[in-house]
TITILO-193537 format. One record per atom (N, C-alpha, C): x, y, z. Coordinates in steps of 0.2 Angstrom, whole numbers, plus 5000, padded with zeros to 4 digits. Each point is the difference from the previous one (the first is absolute). Last residue first. Layout:
residues N
XYZ
...
//
This chain:
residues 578
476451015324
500850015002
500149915001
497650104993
500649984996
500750004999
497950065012
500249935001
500449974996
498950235004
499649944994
500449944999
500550175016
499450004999
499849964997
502250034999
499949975008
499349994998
500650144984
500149934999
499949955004
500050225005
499649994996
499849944997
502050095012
499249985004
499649984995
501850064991
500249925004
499350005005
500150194986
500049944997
500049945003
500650195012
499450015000
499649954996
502450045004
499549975005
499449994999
501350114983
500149915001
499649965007
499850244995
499749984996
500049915001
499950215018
500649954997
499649964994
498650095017
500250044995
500649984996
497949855010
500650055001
500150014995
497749955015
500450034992
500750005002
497949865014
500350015000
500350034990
498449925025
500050024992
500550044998
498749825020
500850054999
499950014992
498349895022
500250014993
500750074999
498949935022
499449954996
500550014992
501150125016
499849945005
499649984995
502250164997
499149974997
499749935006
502450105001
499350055003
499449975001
502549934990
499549965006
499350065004
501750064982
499849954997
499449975007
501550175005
499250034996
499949944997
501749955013
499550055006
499450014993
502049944992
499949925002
499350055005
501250154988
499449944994
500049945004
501450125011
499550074999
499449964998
502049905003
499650005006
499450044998
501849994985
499849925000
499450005005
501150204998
499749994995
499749945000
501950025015
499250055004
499650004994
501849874994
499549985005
499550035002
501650124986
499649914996
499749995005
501350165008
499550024998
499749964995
501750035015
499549945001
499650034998
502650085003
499550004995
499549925000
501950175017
499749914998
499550044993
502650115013
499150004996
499949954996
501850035022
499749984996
499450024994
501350025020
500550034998
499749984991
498149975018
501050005003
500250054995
497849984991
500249945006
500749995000
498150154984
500750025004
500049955006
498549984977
499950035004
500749975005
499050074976
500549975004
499650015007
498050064983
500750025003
500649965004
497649924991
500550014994
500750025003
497849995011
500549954999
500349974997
499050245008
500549945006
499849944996
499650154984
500749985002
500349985005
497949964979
500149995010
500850015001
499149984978
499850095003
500349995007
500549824980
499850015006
500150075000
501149904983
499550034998
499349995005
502449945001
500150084996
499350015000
500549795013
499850065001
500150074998
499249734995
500550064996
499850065005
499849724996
499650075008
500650064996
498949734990
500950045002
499750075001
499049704996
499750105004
500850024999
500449804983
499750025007
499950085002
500549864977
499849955005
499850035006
501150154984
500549945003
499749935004
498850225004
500650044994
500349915002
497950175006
500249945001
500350004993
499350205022
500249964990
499949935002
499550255016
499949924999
500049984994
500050225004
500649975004
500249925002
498250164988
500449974995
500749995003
497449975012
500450034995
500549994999
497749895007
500849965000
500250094995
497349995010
500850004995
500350005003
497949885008
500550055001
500549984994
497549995013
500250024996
500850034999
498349855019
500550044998
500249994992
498049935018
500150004993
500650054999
499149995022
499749944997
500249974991
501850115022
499450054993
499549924996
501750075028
499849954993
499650044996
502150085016
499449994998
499849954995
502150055008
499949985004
499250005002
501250154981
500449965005
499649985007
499350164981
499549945002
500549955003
500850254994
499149995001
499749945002
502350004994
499950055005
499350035002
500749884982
500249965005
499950055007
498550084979
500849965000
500149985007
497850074983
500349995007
500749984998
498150154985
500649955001
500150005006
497650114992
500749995001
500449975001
497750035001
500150024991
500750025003
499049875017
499749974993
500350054993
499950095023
500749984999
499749954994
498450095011
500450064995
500549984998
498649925019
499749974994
500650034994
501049915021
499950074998
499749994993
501149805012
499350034999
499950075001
502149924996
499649974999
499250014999
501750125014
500050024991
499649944997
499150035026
500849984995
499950034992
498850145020
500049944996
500649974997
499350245009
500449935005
499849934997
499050214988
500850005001
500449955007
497650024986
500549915001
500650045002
498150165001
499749965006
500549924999
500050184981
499850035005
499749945004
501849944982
499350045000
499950005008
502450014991
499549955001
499350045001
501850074981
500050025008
499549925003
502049954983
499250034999
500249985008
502249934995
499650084999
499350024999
501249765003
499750045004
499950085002
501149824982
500450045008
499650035005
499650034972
500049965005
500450015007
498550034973
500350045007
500249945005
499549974973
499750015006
500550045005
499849894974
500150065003
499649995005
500749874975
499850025007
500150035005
501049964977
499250035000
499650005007
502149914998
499649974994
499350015001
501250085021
500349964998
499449974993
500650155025
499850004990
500249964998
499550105026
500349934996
499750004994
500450235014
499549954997
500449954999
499750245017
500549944997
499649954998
499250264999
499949935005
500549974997
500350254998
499749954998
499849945004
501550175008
499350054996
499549945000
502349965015
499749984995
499450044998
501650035018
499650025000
499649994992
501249825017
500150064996
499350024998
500249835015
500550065003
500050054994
499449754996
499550055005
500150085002
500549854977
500650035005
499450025006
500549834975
499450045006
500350035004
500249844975
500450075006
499450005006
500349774988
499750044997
500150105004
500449745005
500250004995
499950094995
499549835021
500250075001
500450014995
498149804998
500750005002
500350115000
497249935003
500649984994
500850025003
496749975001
500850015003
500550014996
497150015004
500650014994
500649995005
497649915008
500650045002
500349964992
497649955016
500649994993
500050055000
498549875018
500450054999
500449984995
497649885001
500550035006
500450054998
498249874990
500949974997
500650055007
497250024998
500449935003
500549994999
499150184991
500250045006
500249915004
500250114974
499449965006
500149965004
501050154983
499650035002
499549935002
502449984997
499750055005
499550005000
500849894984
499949955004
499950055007
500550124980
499549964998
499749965009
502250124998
499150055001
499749955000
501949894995
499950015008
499250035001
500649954977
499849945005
499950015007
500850184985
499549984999
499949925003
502050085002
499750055002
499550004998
501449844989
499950025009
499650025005
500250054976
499649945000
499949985008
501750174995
499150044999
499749925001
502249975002
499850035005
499450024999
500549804985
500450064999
499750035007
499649764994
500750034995
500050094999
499549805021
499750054997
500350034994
499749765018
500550074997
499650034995
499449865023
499850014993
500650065000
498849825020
500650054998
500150004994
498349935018
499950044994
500850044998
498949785018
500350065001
500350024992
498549805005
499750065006
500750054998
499949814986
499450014998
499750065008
502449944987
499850025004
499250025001
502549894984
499450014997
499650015012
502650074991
499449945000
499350035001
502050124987
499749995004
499549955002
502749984989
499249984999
499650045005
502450075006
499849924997
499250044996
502450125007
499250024999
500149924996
501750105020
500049994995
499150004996
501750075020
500150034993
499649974995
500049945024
500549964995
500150044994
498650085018
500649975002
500549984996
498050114992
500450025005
500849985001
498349874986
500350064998
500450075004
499149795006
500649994999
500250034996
498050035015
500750015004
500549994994
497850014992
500550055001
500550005004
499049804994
500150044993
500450075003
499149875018
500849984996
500350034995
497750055008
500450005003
500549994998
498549904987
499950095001
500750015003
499649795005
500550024992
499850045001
498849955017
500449995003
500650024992
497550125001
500449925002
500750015001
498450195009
500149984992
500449945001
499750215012
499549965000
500049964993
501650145015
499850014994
499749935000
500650085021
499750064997
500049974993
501049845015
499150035004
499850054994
502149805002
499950064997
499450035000
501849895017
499549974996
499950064998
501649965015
500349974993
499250004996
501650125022
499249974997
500249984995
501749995021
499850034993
499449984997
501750075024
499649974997
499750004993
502150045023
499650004992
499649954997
501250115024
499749974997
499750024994
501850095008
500149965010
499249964996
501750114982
499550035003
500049965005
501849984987
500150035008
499150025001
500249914979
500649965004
500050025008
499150144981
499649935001
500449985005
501150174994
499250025002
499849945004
501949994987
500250015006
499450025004
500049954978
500149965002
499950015010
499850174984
499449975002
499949945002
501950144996
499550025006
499549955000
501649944983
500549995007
499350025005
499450054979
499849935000
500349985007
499550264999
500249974995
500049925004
498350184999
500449975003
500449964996
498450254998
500449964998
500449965005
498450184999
499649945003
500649954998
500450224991
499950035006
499949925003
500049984975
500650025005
499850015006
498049884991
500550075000
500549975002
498249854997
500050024997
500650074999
498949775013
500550044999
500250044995
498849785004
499550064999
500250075003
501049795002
499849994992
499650065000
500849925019
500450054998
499850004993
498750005022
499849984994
500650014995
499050005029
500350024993
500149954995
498850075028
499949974991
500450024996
500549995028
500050044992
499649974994
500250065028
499649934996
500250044994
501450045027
499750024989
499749944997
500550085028
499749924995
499950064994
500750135017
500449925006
499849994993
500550234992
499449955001
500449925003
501450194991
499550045003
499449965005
501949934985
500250045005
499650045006
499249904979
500149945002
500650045008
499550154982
499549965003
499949965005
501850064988
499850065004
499549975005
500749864981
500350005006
500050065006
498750034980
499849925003
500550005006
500450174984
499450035007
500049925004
502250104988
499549945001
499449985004
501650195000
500449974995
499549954996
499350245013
500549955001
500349954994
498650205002
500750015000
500349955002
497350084992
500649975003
500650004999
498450144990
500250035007
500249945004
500449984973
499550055003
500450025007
501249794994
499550054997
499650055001
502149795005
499750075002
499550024994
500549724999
500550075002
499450065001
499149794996
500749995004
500450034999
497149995000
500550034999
500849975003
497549894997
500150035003
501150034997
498149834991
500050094998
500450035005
499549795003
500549994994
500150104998
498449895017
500550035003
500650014994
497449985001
500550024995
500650025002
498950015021
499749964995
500550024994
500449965026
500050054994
499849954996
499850045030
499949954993
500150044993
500849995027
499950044995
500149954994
499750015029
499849944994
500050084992
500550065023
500149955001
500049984995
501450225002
499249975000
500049925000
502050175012
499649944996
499250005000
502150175006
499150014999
499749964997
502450045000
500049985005
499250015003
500850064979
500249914999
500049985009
498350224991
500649984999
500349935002
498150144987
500249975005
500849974999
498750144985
499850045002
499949925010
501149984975
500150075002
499750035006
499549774991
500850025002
500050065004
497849994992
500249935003
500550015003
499550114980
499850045007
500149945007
500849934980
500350045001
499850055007
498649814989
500849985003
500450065004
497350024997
500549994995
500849995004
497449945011
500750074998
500349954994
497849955019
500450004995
500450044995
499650035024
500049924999
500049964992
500050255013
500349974994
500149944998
498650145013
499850014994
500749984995
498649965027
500750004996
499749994991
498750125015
500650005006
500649954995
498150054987
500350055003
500650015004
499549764987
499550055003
500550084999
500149754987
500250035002
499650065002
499249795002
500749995000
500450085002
497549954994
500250035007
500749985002
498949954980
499849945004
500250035008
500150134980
499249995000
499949945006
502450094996
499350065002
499449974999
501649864990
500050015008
499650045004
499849994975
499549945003
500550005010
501050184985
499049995000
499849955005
502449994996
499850055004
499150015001
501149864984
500049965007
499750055005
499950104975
499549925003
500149975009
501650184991
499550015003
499549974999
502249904994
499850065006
499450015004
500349924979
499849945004
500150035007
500550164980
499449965001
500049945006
502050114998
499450035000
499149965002
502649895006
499550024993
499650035002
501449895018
500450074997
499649984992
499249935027
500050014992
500350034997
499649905027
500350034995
500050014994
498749955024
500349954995
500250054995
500149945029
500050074994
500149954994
499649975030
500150004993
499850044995
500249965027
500250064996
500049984993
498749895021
500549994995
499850054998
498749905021
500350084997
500650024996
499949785009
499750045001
500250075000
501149805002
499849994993
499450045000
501449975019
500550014995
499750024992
498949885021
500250095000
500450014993
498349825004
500749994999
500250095001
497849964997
500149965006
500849984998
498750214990
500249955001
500649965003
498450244992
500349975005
500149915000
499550134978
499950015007
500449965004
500550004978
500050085001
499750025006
500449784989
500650035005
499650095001
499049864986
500249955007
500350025003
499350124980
499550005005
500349955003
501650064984
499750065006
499449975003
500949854987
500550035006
499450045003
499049944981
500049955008
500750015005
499950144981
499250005004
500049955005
501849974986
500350075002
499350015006
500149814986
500550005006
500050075003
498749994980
499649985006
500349975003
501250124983
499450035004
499549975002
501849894991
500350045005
499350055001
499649834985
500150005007
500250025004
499650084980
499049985003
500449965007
501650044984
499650095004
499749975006
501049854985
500450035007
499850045003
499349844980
499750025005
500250035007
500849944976
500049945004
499750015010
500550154977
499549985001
500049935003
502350084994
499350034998
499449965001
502149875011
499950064995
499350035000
501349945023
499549974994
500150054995
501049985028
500250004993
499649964996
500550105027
499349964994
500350024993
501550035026
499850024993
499349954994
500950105027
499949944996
499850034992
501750095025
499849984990
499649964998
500850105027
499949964995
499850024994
501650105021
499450004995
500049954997
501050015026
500250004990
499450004996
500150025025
500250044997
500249994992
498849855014
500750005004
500350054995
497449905004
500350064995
500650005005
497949845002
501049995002
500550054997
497550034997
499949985005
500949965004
499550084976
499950075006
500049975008
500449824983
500650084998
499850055006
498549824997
500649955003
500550074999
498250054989
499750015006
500649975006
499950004974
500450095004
499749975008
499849824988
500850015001
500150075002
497849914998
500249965005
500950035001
498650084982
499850045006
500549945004
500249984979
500450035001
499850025008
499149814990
500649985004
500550095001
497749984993
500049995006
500849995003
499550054978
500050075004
500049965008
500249874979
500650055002
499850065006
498749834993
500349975006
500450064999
498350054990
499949995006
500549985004
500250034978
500150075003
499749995006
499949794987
500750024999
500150075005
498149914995
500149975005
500750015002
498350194990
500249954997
500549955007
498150205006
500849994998
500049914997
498050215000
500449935004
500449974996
499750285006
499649944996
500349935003
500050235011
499649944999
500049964996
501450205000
500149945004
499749945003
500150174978
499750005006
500349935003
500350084976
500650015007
500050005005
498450004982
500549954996
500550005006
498250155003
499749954998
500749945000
500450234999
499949985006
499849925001
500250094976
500749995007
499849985006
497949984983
500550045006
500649975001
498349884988
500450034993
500450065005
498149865010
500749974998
500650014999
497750135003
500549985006
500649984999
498450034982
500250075002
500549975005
498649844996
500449984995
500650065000
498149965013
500649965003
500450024996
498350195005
499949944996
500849955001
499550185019
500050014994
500049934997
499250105024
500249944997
500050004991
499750195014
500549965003
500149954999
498750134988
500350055000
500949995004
497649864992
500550004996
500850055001
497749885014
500550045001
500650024996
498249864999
499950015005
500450075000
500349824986
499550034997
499650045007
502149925004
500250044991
499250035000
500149815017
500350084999
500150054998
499149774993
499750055003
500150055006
501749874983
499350044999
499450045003
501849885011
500250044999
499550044995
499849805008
499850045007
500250074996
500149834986
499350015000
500050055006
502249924997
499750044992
499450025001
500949845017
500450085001
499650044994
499549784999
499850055004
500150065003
501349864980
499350034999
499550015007
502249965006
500050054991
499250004999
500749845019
500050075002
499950044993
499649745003
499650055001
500150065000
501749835003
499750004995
499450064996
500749935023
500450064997
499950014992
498749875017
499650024995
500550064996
501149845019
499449964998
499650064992
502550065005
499449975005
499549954996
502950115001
499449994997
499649975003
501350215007
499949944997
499649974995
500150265010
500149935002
500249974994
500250265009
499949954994
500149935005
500050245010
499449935001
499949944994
501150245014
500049974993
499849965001
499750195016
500449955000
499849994992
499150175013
500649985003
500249964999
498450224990
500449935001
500349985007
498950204983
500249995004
499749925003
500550204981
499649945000
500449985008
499750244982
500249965007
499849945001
499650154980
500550015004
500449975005
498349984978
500149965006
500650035004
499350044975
499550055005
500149975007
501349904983
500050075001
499850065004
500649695001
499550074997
499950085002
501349775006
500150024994
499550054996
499749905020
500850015002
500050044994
498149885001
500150055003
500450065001
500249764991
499650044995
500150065003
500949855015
500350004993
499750044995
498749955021
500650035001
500550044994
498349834996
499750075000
500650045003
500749795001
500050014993
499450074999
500449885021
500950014997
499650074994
498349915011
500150035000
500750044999
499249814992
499550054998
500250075004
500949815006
500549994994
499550074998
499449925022
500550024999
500550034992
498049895003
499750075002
500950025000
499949774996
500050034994
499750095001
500849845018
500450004995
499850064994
498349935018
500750055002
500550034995
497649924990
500549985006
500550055003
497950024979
500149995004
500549955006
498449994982
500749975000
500550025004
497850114995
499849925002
500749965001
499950275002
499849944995
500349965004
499650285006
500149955001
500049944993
500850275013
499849954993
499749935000
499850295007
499949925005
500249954994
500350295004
500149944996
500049925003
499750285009
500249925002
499949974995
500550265004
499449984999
500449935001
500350315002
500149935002
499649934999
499550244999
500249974996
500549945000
499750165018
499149994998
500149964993
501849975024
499850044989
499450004999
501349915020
499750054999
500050064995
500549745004
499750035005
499550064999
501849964987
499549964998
499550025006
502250065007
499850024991
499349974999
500949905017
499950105003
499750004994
501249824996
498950005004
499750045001
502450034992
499749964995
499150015001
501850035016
499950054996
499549984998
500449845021
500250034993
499650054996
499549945024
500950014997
500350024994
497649995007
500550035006
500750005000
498349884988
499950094996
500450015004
499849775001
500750054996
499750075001
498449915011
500649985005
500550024995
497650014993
500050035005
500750005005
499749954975
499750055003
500050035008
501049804990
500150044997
499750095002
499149805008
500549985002
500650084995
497949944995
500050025006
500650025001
499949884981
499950064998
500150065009
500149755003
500650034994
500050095000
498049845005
500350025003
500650055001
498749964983
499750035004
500550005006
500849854983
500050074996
499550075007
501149745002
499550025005
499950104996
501849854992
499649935000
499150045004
502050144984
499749985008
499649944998
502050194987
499649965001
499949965004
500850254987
500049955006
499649954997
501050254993
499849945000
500049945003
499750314996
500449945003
499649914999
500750294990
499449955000
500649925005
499750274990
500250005004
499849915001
499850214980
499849945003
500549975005
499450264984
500649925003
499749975004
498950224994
500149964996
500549924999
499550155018
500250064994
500049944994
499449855019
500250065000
500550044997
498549765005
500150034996
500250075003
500149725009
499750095000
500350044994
499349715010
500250054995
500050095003
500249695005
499650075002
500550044997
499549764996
500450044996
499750075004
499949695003
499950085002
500350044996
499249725000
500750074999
499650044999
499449765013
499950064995
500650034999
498849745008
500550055001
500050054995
497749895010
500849984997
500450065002
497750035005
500249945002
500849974998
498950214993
499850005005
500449935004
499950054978
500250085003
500149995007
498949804987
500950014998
500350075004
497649945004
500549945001
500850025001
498250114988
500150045010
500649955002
499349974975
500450075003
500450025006
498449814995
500849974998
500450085002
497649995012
500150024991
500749965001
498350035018
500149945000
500649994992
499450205019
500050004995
500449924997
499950135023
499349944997
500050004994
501850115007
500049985003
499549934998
500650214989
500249954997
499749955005
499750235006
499549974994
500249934997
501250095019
499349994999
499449974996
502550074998
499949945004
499249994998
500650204994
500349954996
499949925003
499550215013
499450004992
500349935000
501750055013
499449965005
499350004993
501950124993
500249944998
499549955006
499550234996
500049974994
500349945000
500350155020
499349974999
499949954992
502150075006
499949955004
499149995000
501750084979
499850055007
499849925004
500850074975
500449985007
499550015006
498649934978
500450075001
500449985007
499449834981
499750045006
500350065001
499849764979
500450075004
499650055004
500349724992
499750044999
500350065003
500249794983
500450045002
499550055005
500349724991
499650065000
500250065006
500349764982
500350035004
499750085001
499949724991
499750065003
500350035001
500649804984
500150055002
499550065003
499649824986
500149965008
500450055003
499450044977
499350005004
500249975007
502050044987
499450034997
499650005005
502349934998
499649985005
499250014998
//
């Protein structure tokens, strides 16, 4: 847009004498400035700052003076929020305007500071009442590079709340906010799943329902079920004109560390989960354990629902959390994924997962690939090494970077290398559970992945530095001089994944072959005990493991293995000679 893009930002202090100054001076003021701040539509950002965390709300008004009043002298009385602002001496008003301006597009500006917001460390509280992704419009074209220019001068306003874009992106919170805008495939899936829990709770005849969302890796389940989960809670969390759909009990579920507390964070920062209710997001098991089957919650959503457990462990004692679950809750939304089934403990056999799908009350499936940025044969190339065992040619790909490496130090030198500049985003060592590690023990040494003169740490043993201990493993600047395994990046993305194939992965006869003599992992190496039976699926859960680290990379994938003939037949793939 360059020169046909105005866009101009200005900031006051909260108060009401400085937003009458604000009128004032613009009022007789003939400049495009007073026009667009004053005469168009705007977006707002009132702000406060305390102990260091920022409290910040977003809006936007065709009448920015009146609007503000209106805030001031009528929400101060009901909502927190005003109170707050009202009465800080640190409190302040960000006015946005530009010439392209309409409903549509104030509305996407606003989606999409929401969505930044959301994702920053110094921001504790965002407060809201709706989501506001549209369509497409007249200037929707216009939103990436005016959103870009509003956001500069932010950045150069206020680097502390408004960090540089490129820092924002590279956040888990960033990658799992409920803001983002939804592809057309995860619009329809979400509105058809609201129409079906709302026909459920509004003729609920005592039988639970099931809906299950089924997609592989990186087909964008999070990003939807975490903005079904935000628009539940905000339509139903107030009073509403259907009795039955007011004041819902909902709860969304994680059984992974990391993604845990991503959903956890961003609920606390959108006021999901509070004091009065602090378990809206839970782990499966505190969930079970702490209601019981005649205590129905309304709407229970799980994510990575494939992680979830079917037998006893730890401090559960049942047999099957998911069906616990679903005992528990009128509507189960489940995301699952059985190709990203990785333990004995998570195991179904081919009869359950028939009998899953069949008896759910509704199924739906994603089929599009969102997290690896790369053409359509990239893609293929590793589904069909997954799926089919097998290795073609790598195709030729002018956006996404997939290269073999002839040893882990040269690996290990292209990741650093492309680290140090800070556009490549996030890169990460990973590698198949190939190598010891015990969290439980009392090990002297650090556990290392060795291999031909290589040597690092891994699993997420370095401490985190002072101020990333609630960070994903991902972004913890410290994790760079350490190994990831599936347990650190299940269900994240990495802009450049660095990954050893270790020596439980062969190719022997033409095809991938999964040896578990030379897996560490023994939930899923271990039999596991079904009836009168012990199953052995430990080829697949190895087939799942490298199907989860192969799909990390979202711009590029680099790649050693340690099998000698696999690592030839990559090699070859490389120079196009299979």
């Amino acid at each position: 847009m360059g020169k046909n893009n105005k866009t101009f930002v200005e900031k006051i202090p909260f108060s009401k004498e400085s937003l009458v100054q604000f009128r004032q001076s613009y009022t007789n003021d003939p400049s495009e400035k007073s026009r667009y701040l004053l005469d168009y539509p705007t977006v707002y950002i009132a702000n406060d700052k305390y102990r260091g965390k920022y409290s910040v709300y977003v809006g936007e008004t065709t009448d920015i003076y009146r609007r503000t009043i209106e805030h001031m002298e009528i929400d101060n009385a009901t909502r927190d929020e005003w109170n707050l602002f009202n009465n800080s001496d640190n409190s302040s008003l960000y006015i946005i305007g530009n010439e392209f301006f309409n409903k549509s597009l104030t509305l996407d500006i606003e989606n999409r500071l929401m969505m930044y917001l959301t994702s920053i460390d110094n921001v504790s509280t965002i407060y809201n009442r709706r989501t506001n992704e549209q369509g497409d419009y007249y200037t929707s074209e216009k939103l990436e590079t005016i959103f870009s220019s509003i956001w500069r001068k932010l950045v150069n306003d206020n680097a502390e709340l408004f960090p540089i874009e490129r820092h924002i992106k590279d956040k888990a919170l960033f990658k799992a906010s409920p803001f983002h805008k939804l592809t057309n495939e995860q619009k329809r899936t979400k509105e058809l799943i609201k129409e079906y829990v709302i026909d459920c709770l509004i003729s609920y005849d005592g039988k639970n329902k099931l809906i299950l969302v089924d997609g592989e890796a990186g087909s964008g389940k999070t990003v939807l079920l975490s903005s079904l989960f935000y628009d539940l809670f905000q339509n139903f969390s107030s009073q509403n004109t259907i009795s039955k759909l007011s004041h819902l009990d909902n709860y969304l579920l994680v059984n992974h560390d990391e993604q845990f507390h991503i959903c956890l964070e961003i609920a606390k920062k959108l006021g999901i989960v509070t004091k009065r209710h602090p378990k809206r997001v839970s782990k499966p098991t505190t969930f079970i354990n702490n209601r019981s089957t005649s205590e129905l919650a309304d709407i229970t959503l799980i994510d990575e629902g494939h992680l979830l457990w079917t037998q006893g462990k730890q401090s559960y004692r049942g047999q099957n959390q998911l069906f616990d679950i679903i005992k528990r809750s009128k509507v189960t939304i489940l995301v699952f994924d059985k190709n990203q089934i990785l333990q004995g403990n998570q195991y179904w056999s081919n009869e359950q997962l028939a009998n899953l799908y069949s008896n759910a009350d509704r199924t739906i499936n994603l089929t599009n690939q969102m997290r690896i940025n790369s053409n359509k044969k990239t893609v293929e190339w590793i589904r069909n090494l997954v799926d089919y065992r097998s290795i073609s040619n790598i195709p030729k790909d002018d956006i996404f970077e997939l290269k073999i490496f002839d040893s882990p130090n040269t690996l290990k030198k292209a990741i650093f290398e492309k680290n140090k500049h800070q556009e490549n985003g996030i890169l990460r060592m990973i590698a198949t559970y190939d190598w010891e590690f015990s969290s439980k023990s009392s090990h002297e040494y650090l556990w290392l992945v060795k291999e031909k003169g290589f040597s690092m740490p891994w699993n997420n043993q370095l401490k985190a530095k002072k101020g990333e201990s609630k960070l994903s493993w991902p972004e913890r600047s410290n994790t760079i001089y350490e190994v990831g395994s599936t347990y650190t990046v299940q269900g994240l993305d990495l802009n450049y994944a660095g990954l050893i194939i270790g020596p439980s992965v062969k190719y022997r006869n033409g095809k991938i072959q999964f040896d578990k003599t030379k897996s560490k992992s023994k939930n899923a190496t271990n039999k596991r005990q079904l009836g009168d039976k012990k199953i052995d699926n430990s080829a697949n859960f190895l087939k799942n493991e490298l199907n989860v680290l192969l799909t990390r990379g979202v711009n590029g994938l680099y790649i050693y293995a340690v099998d000698n003939e696999l690592q030839n037949m990559l090699l070859k793939a490389q120079k196009g000679e299979l």
